[in-house]
N, C-alpha and C positions, 0 to 999 in steps of 0.2 A: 533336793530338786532346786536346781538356777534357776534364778530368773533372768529371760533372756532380755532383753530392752534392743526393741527397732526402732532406728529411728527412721522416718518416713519426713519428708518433704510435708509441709502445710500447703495446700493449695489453698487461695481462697474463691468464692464462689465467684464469677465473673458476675454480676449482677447488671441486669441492664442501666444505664447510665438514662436520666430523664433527658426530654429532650427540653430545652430552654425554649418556652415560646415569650415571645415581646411583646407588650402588652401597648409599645405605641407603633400608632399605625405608620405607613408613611405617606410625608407630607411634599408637597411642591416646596419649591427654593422660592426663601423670599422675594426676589428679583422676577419669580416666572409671569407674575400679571403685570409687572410692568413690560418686560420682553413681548410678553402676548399683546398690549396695548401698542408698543410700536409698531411690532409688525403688524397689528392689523392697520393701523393708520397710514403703514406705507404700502400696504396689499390694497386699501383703499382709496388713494392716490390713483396705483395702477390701475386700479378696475375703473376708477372713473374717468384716466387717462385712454384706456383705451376704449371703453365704451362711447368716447364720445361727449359724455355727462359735462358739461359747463358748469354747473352750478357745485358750488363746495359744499356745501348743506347734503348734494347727494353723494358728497365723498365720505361726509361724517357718520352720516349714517347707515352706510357699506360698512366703514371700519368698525364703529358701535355692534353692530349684526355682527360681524367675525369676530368680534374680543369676546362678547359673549359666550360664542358657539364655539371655540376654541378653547375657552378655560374652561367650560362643562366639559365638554371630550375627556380633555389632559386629565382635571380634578377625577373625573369618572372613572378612567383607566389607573391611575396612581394613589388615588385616597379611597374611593369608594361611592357608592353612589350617594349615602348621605351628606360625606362632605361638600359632595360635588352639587347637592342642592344649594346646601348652604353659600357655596361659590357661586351658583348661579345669582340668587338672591341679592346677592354683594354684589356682584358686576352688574347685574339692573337698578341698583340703589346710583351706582357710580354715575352708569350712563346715563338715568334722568337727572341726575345733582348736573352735569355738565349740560344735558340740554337747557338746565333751566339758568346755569351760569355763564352761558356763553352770549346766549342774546341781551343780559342784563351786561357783561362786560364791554360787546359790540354796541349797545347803547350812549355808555359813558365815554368808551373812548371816542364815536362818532362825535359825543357832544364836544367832549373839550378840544379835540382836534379841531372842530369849527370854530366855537363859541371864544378861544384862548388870540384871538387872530384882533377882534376891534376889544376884548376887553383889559382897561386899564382902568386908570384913575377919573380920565376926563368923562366914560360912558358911565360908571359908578355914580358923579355929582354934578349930573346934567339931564335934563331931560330934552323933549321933544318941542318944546316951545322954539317955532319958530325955523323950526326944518324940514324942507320937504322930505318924504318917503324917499324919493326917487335919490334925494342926495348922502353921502355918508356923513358922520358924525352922528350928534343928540345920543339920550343917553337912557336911563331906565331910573334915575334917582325918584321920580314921581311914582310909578310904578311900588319902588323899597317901600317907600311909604304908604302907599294905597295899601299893599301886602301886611303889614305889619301893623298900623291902625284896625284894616279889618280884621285881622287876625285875633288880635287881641280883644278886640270886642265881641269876637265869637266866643272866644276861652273865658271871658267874662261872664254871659250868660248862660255858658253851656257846664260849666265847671261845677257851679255852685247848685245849678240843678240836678246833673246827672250825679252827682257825691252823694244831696238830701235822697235822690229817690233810690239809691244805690241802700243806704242805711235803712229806709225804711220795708226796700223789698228783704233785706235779711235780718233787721231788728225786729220790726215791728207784722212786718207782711203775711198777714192769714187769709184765709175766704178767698172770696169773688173777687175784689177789690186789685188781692196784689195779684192774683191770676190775669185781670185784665190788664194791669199794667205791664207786667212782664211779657204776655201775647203783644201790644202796641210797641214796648220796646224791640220783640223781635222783628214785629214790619215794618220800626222806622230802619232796624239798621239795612235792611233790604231796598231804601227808596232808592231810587235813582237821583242825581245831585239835580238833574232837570227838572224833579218833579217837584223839589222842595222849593226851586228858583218860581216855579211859575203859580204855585203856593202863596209864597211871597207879592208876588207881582200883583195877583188876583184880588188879595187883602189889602195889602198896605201899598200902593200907588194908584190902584182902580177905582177900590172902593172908600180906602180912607183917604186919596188925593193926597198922598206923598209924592215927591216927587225921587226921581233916579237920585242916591246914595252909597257912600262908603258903607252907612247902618243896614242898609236896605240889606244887602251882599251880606253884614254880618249874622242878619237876621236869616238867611238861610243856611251859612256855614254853620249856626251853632243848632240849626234841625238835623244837617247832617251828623256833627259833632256829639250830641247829645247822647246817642244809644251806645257808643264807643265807650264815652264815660262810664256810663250807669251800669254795663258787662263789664269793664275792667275793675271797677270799684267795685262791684257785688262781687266777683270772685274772690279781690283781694280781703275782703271782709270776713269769705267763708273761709280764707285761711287762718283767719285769726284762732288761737285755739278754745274753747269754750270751757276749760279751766281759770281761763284768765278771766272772765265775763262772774264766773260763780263764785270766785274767791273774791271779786270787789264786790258783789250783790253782796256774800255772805257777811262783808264786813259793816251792811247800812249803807252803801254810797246807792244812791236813784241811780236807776237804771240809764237815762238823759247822762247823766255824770260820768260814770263807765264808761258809755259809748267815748264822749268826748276825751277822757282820759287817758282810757286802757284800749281801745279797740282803734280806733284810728292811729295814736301813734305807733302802734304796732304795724299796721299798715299802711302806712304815710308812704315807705319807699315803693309798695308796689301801685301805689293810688296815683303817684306823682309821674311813675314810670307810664303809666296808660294816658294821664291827663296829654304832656307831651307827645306821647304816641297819635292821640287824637287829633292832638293840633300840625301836628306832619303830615295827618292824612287830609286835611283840609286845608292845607296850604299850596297844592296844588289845584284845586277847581278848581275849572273854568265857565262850564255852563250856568252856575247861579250868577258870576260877574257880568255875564258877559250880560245878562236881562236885567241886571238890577244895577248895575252900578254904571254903565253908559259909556265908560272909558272916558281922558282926559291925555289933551297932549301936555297939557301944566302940571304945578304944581298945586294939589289942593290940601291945604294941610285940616280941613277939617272935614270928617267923615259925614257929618250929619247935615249938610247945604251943599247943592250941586255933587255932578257928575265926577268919577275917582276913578283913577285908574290902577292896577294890580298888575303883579308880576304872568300869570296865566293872562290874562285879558290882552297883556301886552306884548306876550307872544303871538296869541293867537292875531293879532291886529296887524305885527308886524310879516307876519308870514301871507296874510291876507292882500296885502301891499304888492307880491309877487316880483319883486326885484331884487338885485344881488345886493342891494345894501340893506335893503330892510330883512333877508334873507339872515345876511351876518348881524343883524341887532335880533333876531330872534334866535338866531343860535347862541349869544352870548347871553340874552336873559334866559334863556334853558339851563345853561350852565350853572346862573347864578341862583336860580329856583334849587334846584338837585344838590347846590352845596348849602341854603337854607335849608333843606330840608333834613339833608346828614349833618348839620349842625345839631336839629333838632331830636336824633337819633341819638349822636351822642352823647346829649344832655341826657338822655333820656337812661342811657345804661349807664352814664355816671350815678347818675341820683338811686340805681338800682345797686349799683356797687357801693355805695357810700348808706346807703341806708338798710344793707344786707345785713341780718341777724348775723351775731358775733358766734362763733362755737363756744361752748359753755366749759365749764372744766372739766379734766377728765380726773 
């Protein structure tokens, strides 16, 4: 018997092939929220050109409303509806960051666009001695000085109080005691700058027969000043880390010792960064000046006898005047306040960048 041998073709099974699903979603083109932000800006335009609408404010925020309401849609239709939350959220972050940067930019440029017209050298180291309101010239040098004596003697007393009370609400601070000072540090930082000024007034000119002062005015800047410190110093305290506190107790050093040692300079850079910060925000009142210190059109170089004049007081004095020229010396001490003050800001983030903890090794 042969054997017969067929040969047959091998089929192989066709088996279904899977299908490839993607596992990223799809996304909008980088460019589409900026694209969506023109157009609505210029569909906002329109809609305010033809409605009639004058005011730009209500063009802005037509366009604001449709960039919104346009990248939810797009997002919604092409990502999903989760993305499209998330898009929403993002485009409401944008819009208030821009309402809150547009009127702080329309501020500065308003200022220096006026304030850049009389100042120079001669308004910088002259004062008002000796010139009518009504005439141009005189200068704010009196002013520099009232500003920076008082200032200083604010940071004087307000510094070395609000640091002590700062250390003892997180060194030492238990019971009733620091309970009650941390409740009075929370309603001084609430005072109003009026309230501290007539504080002032009531005690030390009324009752103790002081008279109008450079000191007077510093005496209320550092009421205000004081609970700024003592919150920025108590936080920077609690960062300190409390490994560093146990390993100098554990080694015999008083606790007094420590503090001074190890715990401050650790926090020196965030302590110094608030101290500043404090003194920028009191460097603009007006209302404690304008009750206690009396204004001066001279120069008075000593804070503590007779009437001083400040860079707010002197605004506010010169704008009170209602004329085009004292008009432009109040626009130029505005200007020169706001770049004391961003002076005093970027001291303030240098001292934070130069005193920033180093990365340790890896």
């Amino acid at each position: 018997m042969s054997d017969v041998t067929i040969d047959q073709p091998l089929v192989a099974d066709s088996a279904p092939q899977p299908r490839r699903v993607s596992l990223r979603q799809p996304r909008l083109p980088r460019w589409a929220p900026a694209a969506v932000a023109a157009g609505g800006v210029a569909a906002g335009c329109g809609i305010g050109l033809g409605a009639g609408l004058g005011s730009r404010i209500q063009w802005g925020l037509i366009a604001a409303g449709l960039f919104v309401t346009v990248m939810y849609a797009l997002a919604a239709r092409v990502e999903g509806r989760r993305q499209a939350t998330d898009r929403l959220a993002t485009s409401l972050v944008w819009v208030c960051f821009l309402l809150a940067v547009v009127p702080l930019v329309s501020l500065i440029w308003e200022t220096v666009a006026r304030g850049v017209k009389i100042l120079d050298g001669n308004f910088l180291s002259h004062s008002m001695a000796g010139v009518l309101t009504i005439q141009p010239g005189g200068g704010v040098y009196h002013a520099i000085i009232g500003t920076l004596e008082q200032v200083g003697i604010a940071t004087a007393i307000a510094a070395p109080v609000g640091l002590l009370t700062a250390i003892y609400l997180v060194e030492y601070g238990r019971g009733r005691l620091a309970k009650a000072v941390t409740f009075f540090v929370d309603v001084m930082t609430g005072i109003p700058s009026i309230v501290a000024g007539l504080f002032i007034l009531s005690f030390w000119i009324l009752m103790l027969d002081f008279g109008y002062s450079g000191f007077a005015g510093s005496m209320a800047l550092a009421i205000l000043m004081m609970p700024v410190v003592v919150r920025s110093t108590e936080e920077m305290l609690k960062l300190v880390p409390n490994e560093l506190r146990e390993a100098s107790l554990a080694l015999g050093v008083p606790k007094w010792r420590t503090i001074l040692k190890v715990v401050l300079p650790t926090a020196i850079g965030g302590i110094a960064t608030g101290v500043t910060l404090a003194v920028a925000r009191i460097a603009g009142e007006s209302a404690p000046i304008v009750l206690l210190v009396f204004g001066s059109q001279v120069i008075n170089n000593n804070p503590f006898d007779g009437a001083q004049s400040s860079l707010p007081y002197y605004i506010y004095e010169q704008w009170a005047a209602g004329n085009d020229a004292s008009y432009a010396r109040a626009w130029a001490a505005a200007l020169v306040l706001i770049a004391f003050v961003m002076i005093l800001n970027l001291v303030a983030r240098g001292i934070a960048r130069w005193k920033a903890p180093r990365g340790g090794r890896s």
